[in-house]
ROSE-4610 file (N, C-alpha, C; in Angstrom, 1 decimal, always signed):
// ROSE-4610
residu = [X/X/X/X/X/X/X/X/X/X/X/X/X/X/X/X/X/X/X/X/X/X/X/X/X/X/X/X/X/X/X/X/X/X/X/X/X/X/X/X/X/X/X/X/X/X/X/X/X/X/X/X/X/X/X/X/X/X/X/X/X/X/X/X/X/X/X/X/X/X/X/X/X/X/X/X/X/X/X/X/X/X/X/X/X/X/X/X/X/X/X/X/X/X/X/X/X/X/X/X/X/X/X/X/X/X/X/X/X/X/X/X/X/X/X/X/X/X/X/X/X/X/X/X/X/X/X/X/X/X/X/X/X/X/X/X/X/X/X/X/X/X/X/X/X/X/X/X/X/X/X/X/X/X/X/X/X/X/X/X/X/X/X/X/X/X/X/X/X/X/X/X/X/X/X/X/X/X/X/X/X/X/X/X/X/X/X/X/X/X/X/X/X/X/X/X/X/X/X/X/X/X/X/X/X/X/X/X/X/X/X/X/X/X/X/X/X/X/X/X/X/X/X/X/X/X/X/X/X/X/X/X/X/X/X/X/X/X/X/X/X/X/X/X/X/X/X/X/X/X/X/X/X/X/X/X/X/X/X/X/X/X/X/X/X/X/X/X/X/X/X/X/X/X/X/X/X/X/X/X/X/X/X/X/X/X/X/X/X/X/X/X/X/X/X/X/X/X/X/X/X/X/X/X/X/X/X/X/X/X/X/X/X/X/X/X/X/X/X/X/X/X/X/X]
num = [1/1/1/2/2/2/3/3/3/4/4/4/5/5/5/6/6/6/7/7/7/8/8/8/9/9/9/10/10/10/11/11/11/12/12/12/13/13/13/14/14/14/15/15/15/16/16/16/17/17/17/18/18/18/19/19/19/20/20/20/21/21/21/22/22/22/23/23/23/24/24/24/25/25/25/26/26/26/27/27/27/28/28/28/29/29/29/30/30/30/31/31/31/32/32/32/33/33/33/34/34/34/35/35/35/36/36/36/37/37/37/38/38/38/39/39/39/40/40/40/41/41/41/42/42/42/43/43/43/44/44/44/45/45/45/46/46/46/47/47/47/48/48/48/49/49/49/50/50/50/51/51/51/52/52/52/53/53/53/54/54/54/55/55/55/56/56/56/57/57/57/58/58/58/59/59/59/60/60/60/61/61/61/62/62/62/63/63/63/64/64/64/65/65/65/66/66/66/67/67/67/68/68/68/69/69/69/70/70/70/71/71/71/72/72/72/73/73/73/74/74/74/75/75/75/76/76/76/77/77/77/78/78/78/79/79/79/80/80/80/81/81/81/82/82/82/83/83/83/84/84/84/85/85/85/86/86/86/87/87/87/88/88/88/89/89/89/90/90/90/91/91/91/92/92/92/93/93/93/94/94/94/95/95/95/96/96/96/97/97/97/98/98/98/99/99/99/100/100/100/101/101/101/102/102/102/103/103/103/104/104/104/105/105/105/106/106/106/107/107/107/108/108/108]
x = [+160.1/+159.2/+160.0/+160.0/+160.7/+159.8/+160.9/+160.3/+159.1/+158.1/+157.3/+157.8/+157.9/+158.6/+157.6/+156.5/+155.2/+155.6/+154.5/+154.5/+153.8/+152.4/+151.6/+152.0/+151.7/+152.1/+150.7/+150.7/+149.6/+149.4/+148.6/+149.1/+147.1/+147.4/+146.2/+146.3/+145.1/+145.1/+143.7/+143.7/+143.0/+141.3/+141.7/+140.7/+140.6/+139.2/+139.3/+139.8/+140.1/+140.7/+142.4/+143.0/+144.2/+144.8/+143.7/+144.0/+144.2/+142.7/+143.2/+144.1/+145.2/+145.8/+147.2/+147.2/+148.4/+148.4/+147.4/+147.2/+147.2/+146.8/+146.8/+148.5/+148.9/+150.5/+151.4/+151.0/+152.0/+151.7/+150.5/+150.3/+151.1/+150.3/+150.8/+152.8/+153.4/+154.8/+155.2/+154.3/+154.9/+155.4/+155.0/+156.0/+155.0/+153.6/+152.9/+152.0/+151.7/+150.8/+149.6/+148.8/+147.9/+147.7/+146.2/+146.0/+144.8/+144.4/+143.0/+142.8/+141.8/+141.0/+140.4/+140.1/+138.7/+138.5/+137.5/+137.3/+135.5/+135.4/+136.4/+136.3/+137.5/+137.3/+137.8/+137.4/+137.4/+138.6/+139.8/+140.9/+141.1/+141.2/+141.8/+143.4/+144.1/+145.1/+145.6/+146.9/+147.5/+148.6/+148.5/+149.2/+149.5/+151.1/+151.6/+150.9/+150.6/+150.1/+148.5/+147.9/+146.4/+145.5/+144.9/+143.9/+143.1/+143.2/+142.6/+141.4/+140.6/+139.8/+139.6/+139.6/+139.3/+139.3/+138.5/+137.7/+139.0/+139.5/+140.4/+140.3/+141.0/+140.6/+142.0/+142.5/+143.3/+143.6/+144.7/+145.8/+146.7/+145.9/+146.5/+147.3/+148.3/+149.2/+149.9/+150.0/+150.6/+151.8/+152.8/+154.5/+155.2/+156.1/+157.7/+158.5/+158.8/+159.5/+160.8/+161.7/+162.3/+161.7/+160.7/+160.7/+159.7/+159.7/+159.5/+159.8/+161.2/+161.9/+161.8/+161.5/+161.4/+159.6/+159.0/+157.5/+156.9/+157.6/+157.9/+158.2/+159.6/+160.1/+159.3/+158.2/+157.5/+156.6/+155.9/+154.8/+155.3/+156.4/+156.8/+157.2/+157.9/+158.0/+156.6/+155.7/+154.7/+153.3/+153.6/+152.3/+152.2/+150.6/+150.3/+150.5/+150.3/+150.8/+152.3/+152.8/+154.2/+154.7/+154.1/+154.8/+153.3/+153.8/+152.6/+152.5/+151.5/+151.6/+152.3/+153.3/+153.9/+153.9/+152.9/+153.0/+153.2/+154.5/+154.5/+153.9/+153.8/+153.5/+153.5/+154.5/+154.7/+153.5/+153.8/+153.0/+153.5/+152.8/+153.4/+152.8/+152.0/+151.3/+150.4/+150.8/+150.0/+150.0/+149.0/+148.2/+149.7/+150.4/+151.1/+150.4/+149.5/+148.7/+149.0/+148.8/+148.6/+150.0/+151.3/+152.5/+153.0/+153.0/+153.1/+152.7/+151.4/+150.9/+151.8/+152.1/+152.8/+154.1/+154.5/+155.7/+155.9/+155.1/+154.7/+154.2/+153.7/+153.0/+154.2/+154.7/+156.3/+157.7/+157.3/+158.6/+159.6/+159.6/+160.9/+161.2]
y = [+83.3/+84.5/+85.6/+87.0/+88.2/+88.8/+89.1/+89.3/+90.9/+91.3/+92.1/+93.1/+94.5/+95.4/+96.4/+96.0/+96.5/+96.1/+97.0/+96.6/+97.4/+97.4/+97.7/+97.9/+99.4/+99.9/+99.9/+99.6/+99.7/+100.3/+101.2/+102.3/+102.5/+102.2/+102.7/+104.2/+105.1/+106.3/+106.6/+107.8/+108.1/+108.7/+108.7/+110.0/+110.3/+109.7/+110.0/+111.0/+112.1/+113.6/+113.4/+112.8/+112.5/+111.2/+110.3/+109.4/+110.0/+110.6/+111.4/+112.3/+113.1/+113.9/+113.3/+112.0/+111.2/+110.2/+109.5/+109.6/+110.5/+111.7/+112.5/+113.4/+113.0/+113.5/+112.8/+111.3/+110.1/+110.0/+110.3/+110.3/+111.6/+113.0/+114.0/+114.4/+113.6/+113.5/+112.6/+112.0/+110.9/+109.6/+109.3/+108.5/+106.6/+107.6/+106.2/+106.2/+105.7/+105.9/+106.2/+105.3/+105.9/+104.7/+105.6/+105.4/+105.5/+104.1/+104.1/+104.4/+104.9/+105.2/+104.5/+103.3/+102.3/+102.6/+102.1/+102.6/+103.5/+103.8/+103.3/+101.4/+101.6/+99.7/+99.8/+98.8/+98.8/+97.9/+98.5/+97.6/+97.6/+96.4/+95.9/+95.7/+96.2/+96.2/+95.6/+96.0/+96.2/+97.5/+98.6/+99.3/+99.5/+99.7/+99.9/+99.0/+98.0/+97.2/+97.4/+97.8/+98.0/+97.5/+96.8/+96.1/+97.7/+97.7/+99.2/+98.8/+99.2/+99.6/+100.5/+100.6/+102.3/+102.1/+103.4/+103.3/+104.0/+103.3/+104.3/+104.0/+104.2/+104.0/+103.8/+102.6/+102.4/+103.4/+103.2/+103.9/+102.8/+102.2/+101.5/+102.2/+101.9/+102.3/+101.3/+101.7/+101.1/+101.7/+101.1/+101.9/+100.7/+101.3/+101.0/+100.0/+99.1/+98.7/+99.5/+100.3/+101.0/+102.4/+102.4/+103.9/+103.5/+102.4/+101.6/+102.7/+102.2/+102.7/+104.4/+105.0/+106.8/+106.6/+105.8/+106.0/+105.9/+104.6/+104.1/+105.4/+106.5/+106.9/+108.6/+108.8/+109.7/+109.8/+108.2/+108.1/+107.8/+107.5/+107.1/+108.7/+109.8/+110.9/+112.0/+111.7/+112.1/+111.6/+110.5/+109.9/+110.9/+110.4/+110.9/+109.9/+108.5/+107.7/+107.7/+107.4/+107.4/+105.9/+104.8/+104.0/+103.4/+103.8/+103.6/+102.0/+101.4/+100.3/+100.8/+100.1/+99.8/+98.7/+98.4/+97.0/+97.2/+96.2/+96.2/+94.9/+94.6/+93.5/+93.3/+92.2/+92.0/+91.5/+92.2/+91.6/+90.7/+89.8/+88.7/+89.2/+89.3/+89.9/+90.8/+91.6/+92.7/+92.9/+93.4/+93.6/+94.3/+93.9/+94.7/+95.8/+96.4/+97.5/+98.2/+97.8/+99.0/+99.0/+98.4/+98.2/+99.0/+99.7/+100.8/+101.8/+101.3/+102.9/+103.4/+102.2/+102.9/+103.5/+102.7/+103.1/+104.8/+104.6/+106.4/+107.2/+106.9/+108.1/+107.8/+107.4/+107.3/+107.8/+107.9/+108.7/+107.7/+106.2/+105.3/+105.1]
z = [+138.3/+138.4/+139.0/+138.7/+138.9/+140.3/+141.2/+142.7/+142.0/+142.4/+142.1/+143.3/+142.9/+143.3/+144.6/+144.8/+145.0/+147.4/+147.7/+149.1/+149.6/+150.3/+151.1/+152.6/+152.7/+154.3/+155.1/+156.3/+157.0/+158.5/+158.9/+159.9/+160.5/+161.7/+162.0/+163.1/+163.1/+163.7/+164.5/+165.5/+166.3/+166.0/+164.3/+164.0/+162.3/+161.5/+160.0/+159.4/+160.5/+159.9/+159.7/+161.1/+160.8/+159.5/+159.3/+158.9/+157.0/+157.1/+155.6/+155.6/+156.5/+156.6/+155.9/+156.7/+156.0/+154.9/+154.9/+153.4/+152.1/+152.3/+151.6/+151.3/+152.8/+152.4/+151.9/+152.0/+151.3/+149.9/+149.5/+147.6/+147.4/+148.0/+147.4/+147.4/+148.0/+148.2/+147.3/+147.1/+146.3/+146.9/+148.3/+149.0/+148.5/+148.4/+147.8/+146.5/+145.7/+144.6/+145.0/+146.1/+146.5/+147.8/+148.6/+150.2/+150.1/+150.8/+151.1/+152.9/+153.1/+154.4/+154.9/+156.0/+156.4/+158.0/+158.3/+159.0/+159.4/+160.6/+162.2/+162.2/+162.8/+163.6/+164.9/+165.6/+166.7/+167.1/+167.8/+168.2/+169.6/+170.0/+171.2/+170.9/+172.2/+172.2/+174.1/+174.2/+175.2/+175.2/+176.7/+176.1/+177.6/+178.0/+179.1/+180.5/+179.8/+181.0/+181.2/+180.4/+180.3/+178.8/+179.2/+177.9/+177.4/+176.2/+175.5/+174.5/+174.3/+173.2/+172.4/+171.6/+170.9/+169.4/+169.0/+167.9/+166.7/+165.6/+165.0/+163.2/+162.9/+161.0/+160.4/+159.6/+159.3/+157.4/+157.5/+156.3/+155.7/+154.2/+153.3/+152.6/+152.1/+151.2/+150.1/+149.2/+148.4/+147.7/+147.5/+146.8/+146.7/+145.6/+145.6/+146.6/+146.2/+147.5/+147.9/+146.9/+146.7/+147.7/+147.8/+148.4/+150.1/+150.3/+151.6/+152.7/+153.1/+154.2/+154.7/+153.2/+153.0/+153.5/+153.0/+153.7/+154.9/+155.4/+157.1/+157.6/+157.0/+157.9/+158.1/+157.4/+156.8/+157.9/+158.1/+158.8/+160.7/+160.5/+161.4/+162.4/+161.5/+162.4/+162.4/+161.4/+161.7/+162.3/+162.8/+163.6/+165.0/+165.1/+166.5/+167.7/+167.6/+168.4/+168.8/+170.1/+170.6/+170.0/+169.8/+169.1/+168.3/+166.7/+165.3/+164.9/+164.9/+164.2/+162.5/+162.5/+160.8/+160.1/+159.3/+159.1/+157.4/+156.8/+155.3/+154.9/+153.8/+153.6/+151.9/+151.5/+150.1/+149.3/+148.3/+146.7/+146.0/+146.1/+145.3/+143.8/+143.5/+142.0/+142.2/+141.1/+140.6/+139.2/+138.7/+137.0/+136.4/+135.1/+134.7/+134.3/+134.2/+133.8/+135.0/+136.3/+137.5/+138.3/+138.0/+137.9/+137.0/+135.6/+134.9/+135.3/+136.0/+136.8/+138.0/+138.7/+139.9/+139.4/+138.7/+138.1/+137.9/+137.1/+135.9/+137.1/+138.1/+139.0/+140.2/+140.9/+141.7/+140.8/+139.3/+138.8/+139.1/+138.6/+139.3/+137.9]
């Protein structure tokens, strides 16, 4: 079976305005085919030594595995957080139909 070239980024944020801000900049760049918005959810965390709560809306992405590292590094110097959750995560399958699509709309 041929490794499938696909990889979902995952990034949560403070605020539905920011969250569409970067989604909307990672299609329109081209860095992802497309970005979904969910949200709010509610995350517990830990941060500098303090248990956190807080209400934020995560940023799905979908791309290239080829154009990964350029998306990470997109979101990574434009986040509002001082350190962003980045989470990728492989595709084992996807529809050859929506695989032509990424293709044809990423220009690969």
């Amino acid at each position: 079976m041929n490794e499938v070239p696909v990889v979902q980024i995952t990034t949560t944020v403070n605020s539905e305005e920011e969250a569409c801000r970067i989604a909307e900049a990672a299609v329109s760049r081209k860095l992802a085919a497309c970005a979904q918005v969910t949200g709010p959810i509610i995350s517990y965390y830990y941060w500098k030594g303090e248990q956190c709560r807080e209400k934020e809306w995560r940023v799905s992405m979908k791309t290239l595995k080829n154009l990964e590292l350029n998306l990470m590094d997109f979101i990574n110097e434009d986040h509002p957080y001082e350190t962003p959750e980045l989470i990728t995560m492989r595709i084992e399958t996807v529809s050859e139909a929506y695989l032509e699509w990424m293709l044809q709309t990423l220009g690969d």
